[in-house]
PQR file of N, CA, C, O and H, with PARSE charges and radii, in Angstrom:
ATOM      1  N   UNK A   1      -6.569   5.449   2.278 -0.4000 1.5000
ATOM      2  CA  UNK A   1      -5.774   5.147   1.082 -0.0000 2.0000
ATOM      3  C   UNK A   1      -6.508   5.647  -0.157  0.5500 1.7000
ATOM      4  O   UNK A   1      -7.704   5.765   0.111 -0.5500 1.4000
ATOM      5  N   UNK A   2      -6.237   5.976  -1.387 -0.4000 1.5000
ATOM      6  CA  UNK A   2      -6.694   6.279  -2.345 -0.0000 2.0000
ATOM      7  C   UNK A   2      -7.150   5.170  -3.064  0.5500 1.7000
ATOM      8  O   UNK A   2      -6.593   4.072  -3.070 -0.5500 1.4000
ATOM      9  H   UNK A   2      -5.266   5.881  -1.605  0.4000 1.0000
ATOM     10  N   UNK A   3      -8.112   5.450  -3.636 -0.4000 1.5000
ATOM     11  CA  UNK A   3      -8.868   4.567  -3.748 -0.0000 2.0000
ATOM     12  C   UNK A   3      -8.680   4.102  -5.634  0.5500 1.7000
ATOM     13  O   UNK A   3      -9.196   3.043  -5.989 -0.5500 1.4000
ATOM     14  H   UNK A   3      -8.565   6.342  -3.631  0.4000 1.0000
ATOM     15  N   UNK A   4      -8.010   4.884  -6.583 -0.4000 1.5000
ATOM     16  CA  UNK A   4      -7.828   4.529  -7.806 -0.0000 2.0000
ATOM     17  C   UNK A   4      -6.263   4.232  -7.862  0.5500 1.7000
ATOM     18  O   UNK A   4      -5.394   4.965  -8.335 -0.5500 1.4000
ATOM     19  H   UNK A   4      -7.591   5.745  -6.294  0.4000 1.0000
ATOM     20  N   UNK A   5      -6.143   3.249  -7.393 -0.4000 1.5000
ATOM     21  CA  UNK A   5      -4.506   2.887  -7.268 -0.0000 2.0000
ATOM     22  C   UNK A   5      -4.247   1.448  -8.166  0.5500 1.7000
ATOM     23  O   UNK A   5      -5.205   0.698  -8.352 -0.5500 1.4000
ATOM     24  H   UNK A   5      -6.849   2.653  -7.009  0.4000 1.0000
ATOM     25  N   UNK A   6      -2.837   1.097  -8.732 -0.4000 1.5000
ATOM     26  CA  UNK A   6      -2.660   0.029  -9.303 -0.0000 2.0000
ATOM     27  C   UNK A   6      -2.168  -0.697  -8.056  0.5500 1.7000
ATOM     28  O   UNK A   6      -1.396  -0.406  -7.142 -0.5500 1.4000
ATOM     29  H   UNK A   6      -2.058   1.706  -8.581  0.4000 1.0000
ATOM     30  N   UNK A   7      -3.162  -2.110  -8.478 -0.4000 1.5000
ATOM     31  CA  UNK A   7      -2.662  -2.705  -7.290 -0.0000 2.0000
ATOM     32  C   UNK A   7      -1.129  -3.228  -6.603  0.5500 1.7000
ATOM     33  O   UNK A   7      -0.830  -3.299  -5.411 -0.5500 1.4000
ATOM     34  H   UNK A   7      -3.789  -2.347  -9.220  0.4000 1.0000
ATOM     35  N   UNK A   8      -0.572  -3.450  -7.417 -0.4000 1.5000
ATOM     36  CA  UNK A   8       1.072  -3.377  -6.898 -0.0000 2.0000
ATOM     37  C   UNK A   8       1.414  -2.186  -6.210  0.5500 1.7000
ATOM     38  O   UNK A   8       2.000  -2.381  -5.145 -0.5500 1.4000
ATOM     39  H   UNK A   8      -0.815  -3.392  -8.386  0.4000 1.0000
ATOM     40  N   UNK A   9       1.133  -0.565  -6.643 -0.4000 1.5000
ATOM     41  CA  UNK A   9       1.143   0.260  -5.297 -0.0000 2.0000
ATOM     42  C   UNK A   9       0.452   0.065  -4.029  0.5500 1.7000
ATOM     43  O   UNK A   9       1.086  -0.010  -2.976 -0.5500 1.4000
ATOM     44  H   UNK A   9       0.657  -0.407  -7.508  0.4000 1.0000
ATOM     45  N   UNK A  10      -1.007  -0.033  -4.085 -0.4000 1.5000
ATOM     46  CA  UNK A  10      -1.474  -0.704  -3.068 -0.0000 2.0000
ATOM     47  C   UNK A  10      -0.742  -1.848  -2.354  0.5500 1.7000
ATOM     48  O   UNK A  10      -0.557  -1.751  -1.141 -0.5500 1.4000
ATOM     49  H   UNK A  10      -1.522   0.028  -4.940  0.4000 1.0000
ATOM     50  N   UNK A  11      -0.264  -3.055  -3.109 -0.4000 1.5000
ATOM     51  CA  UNK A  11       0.556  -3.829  -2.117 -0.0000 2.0000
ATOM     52  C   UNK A  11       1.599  -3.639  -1.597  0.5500 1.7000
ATOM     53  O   UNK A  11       1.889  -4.207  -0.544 -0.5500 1.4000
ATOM     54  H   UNK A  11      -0.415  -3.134  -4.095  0.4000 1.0000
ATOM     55  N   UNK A  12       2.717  -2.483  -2.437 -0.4000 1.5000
ATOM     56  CA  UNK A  12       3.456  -1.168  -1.619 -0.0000 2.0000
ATOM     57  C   UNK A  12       2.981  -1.026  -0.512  0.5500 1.7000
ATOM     58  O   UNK A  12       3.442  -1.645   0.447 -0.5500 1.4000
ATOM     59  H   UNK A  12       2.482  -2.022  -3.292  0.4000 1.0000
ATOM     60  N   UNK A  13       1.921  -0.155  -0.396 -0.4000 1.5000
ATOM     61  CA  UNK A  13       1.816   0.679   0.979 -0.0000 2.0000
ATOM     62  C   UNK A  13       1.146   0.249   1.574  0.5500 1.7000
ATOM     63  O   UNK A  13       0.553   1.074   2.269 -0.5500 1.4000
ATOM     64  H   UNK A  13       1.546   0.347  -1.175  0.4000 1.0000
ATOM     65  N   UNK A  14       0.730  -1.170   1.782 -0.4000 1.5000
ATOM     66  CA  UNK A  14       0.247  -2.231   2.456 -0.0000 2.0000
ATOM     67  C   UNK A  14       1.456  -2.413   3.322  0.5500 1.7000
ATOM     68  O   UNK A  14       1.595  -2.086   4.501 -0.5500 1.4000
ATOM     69  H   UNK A  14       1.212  -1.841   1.218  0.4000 1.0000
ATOM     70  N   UNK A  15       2.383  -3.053   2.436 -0.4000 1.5000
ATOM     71  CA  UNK A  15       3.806  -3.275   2.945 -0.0000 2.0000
ATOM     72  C   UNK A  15       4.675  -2.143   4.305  0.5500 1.7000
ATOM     73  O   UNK A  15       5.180  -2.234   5.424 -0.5500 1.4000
ATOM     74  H   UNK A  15       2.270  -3.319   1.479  0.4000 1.0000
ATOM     75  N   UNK A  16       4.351  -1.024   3.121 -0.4000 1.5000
ATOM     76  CA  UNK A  16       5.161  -0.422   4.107 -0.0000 2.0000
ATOM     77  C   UNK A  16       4.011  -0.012   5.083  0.5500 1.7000
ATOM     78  O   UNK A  16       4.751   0.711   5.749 -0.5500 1.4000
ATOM     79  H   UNK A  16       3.941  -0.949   2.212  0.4000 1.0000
ATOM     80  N   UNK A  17       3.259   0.067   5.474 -0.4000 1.5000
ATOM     81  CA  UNK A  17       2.427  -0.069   6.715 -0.0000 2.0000
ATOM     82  C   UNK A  17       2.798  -0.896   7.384  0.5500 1.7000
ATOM     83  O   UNK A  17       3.210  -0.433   8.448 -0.5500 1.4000
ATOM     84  H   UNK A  17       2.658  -0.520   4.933  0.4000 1.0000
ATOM     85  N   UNK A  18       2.906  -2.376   7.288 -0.4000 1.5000
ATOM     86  CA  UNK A  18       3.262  -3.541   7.659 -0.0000 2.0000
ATOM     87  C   UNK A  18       4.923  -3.368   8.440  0.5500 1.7000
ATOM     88  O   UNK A  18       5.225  -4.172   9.322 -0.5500 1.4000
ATOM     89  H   UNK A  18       2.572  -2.751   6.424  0.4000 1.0000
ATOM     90  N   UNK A  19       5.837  -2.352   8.055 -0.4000 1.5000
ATOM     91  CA  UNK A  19       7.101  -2.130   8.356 -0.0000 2.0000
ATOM     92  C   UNK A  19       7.068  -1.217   9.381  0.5500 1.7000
ATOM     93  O   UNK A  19       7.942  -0.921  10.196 -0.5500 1.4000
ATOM     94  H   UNK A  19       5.591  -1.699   7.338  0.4000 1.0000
ATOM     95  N   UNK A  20       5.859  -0.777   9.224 -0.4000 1.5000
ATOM     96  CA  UNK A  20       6.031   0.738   9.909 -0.0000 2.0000
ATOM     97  C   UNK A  20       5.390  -0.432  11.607  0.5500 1.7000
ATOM     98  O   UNK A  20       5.826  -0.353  12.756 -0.5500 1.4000
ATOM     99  H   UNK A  20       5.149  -1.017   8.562  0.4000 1.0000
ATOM    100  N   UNK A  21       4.671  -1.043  11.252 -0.4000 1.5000
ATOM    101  CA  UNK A  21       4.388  -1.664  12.551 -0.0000 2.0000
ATOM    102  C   UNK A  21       5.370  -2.547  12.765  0.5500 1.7000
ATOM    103  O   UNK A  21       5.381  -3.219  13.796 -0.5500 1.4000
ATOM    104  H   UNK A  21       4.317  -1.107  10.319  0.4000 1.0000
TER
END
């Protein structure tokens, strides 16, 4: 993951990781 992200994107693509499983 990139590492200078606002965290609400981060909890985005947390999420959609989470969907993808």
């Amino acid at each position: 993951k990139p590492v200078k992200m606002d965290k609400r994107i981060l909890n985005n693509f947390e999420n959609l990781e989470w969907i993808s499983f």
